[in-house]
C-alpha positions as CSV (number, residue, x, y, z in Angstrom):
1,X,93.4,-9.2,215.3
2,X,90.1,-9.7,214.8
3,X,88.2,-11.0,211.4
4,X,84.9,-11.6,209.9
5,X,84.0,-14.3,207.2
6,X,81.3,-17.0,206.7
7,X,81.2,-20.5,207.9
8,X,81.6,-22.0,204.2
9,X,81.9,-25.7,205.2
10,X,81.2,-28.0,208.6
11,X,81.0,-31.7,209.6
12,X,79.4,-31.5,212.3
13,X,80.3,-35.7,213.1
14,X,83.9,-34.6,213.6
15,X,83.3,-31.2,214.9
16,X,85.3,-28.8,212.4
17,X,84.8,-27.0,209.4
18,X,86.4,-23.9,207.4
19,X,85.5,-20.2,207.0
20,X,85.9,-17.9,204.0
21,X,87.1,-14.7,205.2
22,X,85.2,-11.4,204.1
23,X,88.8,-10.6,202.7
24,X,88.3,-13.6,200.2
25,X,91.5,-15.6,201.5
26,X,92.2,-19.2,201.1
27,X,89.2,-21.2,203.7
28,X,90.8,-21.0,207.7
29,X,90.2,-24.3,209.7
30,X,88.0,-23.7,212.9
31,X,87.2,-26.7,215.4
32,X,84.5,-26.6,217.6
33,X,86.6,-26.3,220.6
34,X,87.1,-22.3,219.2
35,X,83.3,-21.8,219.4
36,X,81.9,-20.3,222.3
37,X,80.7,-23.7,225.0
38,X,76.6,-23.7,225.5
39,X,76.0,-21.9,222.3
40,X,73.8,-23.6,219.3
41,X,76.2,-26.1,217.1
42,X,77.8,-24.0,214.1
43,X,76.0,-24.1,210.6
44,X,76.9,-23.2,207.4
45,X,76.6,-19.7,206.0
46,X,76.9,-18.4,209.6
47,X,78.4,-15.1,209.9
48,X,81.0,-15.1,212.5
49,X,84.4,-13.5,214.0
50,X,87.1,-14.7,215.1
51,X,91.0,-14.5,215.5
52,X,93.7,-16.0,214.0
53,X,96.9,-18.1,215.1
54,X,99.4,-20.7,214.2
55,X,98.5,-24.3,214.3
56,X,100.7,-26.8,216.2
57,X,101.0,-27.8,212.6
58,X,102.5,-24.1,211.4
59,X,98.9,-23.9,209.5
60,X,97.1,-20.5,210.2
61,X,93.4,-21.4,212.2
62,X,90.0,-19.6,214.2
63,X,90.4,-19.1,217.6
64,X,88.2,-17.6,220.0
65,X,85.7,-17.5,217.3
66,X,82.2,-14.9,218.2
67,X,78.5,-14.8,216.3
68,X,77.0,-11.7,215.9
69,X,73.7,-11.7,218.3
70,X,74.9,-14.3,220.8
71,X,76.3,-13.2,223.9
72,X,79.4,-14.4,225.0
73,X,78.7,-15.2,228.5
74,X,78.3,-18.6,229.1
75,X,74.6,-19.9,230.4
76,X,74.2,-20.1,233.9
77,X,73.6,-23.6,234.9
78,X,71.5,-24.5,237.1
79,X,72.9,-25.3,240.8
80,X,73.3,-29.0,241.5
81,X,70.8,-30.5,244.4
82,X,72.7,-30.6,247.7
83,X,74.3,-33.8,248.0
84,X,72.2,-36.4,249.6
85,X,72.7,-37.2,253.3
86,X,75.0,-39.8,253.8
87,X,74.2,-42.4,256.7
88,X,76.8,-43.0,259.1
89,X,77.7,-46.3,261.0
90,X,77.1,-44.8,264.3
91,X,73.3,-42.8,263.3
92,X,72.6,-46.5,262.0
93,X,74.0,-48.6,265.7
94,X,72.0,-45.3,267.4
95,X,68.8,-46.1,265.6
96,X,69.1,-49.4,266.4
97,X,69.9,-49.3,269.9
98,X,67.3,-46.6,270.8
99,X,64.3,-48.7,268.8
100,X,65.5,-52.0,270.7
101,X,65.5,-50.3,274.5
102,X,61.7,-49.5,272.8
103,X,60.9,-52.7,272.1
104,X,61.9,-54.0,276.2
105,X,60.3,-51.3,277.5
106,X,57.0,-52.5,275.8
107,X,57.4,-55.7,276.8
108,X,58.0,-54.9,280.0
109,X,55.1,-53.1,280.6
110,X,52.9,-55.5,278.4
111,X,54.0,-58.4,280.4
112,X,51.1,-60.2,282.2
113,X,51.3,-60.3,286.2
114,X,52.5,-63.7,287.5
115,X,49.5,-64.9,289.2
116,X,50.2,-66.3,293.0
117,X,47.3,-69.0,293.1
118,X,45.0,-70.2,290.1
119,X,41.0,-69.6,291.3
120,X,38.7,-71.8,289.7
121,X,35.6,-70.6,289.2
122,X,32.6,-72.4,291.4
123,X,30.8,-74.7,289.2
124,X,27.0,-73.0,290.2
125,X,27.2,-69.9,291.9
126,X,24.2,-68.1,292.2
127,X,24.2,-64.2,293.3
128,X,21.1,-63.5,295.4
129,X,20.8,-59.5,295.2
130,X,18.8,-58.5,298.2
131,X,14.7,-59.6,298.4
132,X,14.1,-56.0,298.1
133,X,15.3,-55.6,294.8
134,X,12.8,-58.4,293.4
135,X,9.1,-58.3,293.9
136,X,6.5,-60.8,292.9
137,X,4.7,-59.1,290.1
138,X,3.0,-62.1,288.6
139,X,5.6,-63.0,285.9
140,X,6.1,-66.5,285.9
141,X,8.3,-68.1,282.7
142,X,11.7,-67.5,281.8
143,X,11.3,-65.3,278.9
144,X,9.6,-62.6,281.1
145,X,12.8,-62.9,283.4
146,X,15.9,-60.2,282.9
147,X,18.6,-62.0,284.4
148,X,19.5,-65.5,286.4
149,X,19.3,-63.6,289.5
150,X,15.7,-62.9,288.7
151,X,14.7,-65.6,287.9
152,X,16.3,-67.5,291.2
153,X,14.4,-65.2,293.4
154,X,10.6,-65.5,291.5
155,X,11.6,-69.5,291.6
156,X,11.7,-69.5,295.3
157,X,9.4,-66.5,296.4
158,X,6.4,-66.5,294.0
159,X,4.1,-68.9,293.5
160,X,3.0,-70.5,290.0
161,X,6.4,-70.1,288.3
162,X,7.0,-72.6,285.4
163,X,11.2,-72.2,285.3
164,X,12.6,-75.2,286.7
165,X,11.7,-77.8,284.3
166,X,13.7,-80.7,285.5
167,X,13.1,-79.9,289.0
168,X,16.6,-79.5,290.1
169,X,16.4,-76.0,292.2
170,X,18.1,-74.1,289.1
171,X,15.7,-71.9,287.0
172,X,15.9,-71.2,283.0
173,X,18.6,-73.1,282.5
174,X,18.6,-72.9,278.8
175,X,18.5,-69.3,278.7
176,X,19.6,-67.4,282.1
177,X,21.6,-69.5,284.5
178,X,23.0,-71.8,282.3
């Protein structure tokens, strides 16, 4: 059967407390287990109802105890976030396999072309473009000159040219054909 009273004492450290029925009986033990789970922690002077029942003890206490303006349904929790992915052995031994036949095919295609012979470069080789290309215009030092080639043809076609300074056939060598 059902019963009202008042929370007349609590200690909250231990988590039980007695109420004074409305009847004005001796005080009924109540624990905290009897109290609805979620709710706010019990204080005194709360109105409250509850039932009663024999303690393991033979003692009468609150069970099932209710507040007036608090529902009794408990408070929906919140849903827990999916469990994190686990990594197996075999995605791990997959991602390692797949990122090492990556790294040889890279290689493989990165990997310079064994050369058959070694060609050494000619010490002087001097590209004469065609005479057409070239005209004596009456340019004759090495600054007015564009390229080696330029110069190699005004050296040995035009007349007055100052660009072979030691005399050995080679023009502007300091800044063209060098």
């Amino acid at each position: 059967m059902r019963t009202h009273g008042t929370l007349s004492k609590w200690n909250d450290d231990r988590g039980f407390g007695f109420i004074t029925p409305a009847q004005g009986s001796d005080g009924i033990f109540v624990h905290i287990s009897s109290f609805p789970p979620g709710g706010p922690r019990p204080t005194v002077g709360e109105l409250i109802s509850f039932e009663t029942q024999a303690g393991p003890d033979g003692k009468t206490r609150a069970v099932r105890v209710m507040r007036p303006g608090v529902s009794g349904k408990r408070p929906q929790r919140h849903r827990a976030p999916p469990a994190r992915r686990r990594i197996s052995l075999a995605g791990v031994v997959t991602a390692a396999a797949i990122a090492a036949i990556a790294m040889y095919g890279y290689r493989e295609f990165n990997k310079p072309t064994p050369v058959d012979r070694v060609v050494e470069p000619a010490a002087h080789v001097v590209a004469t473009p065609p005479v057409a290309s070239f005209k004596c215009d009456g340019r004759t030092t090495c600054s007015q000159m564009t390229s080696c080639a330029e110069a190699t043809y005004f050296l040995q076609h035009c007349p007055n040219t100052t660009m072979d300074g030691n005399g050995d056939g080679e023009p502007c060598e300091k800044q063209w054909c060098n």
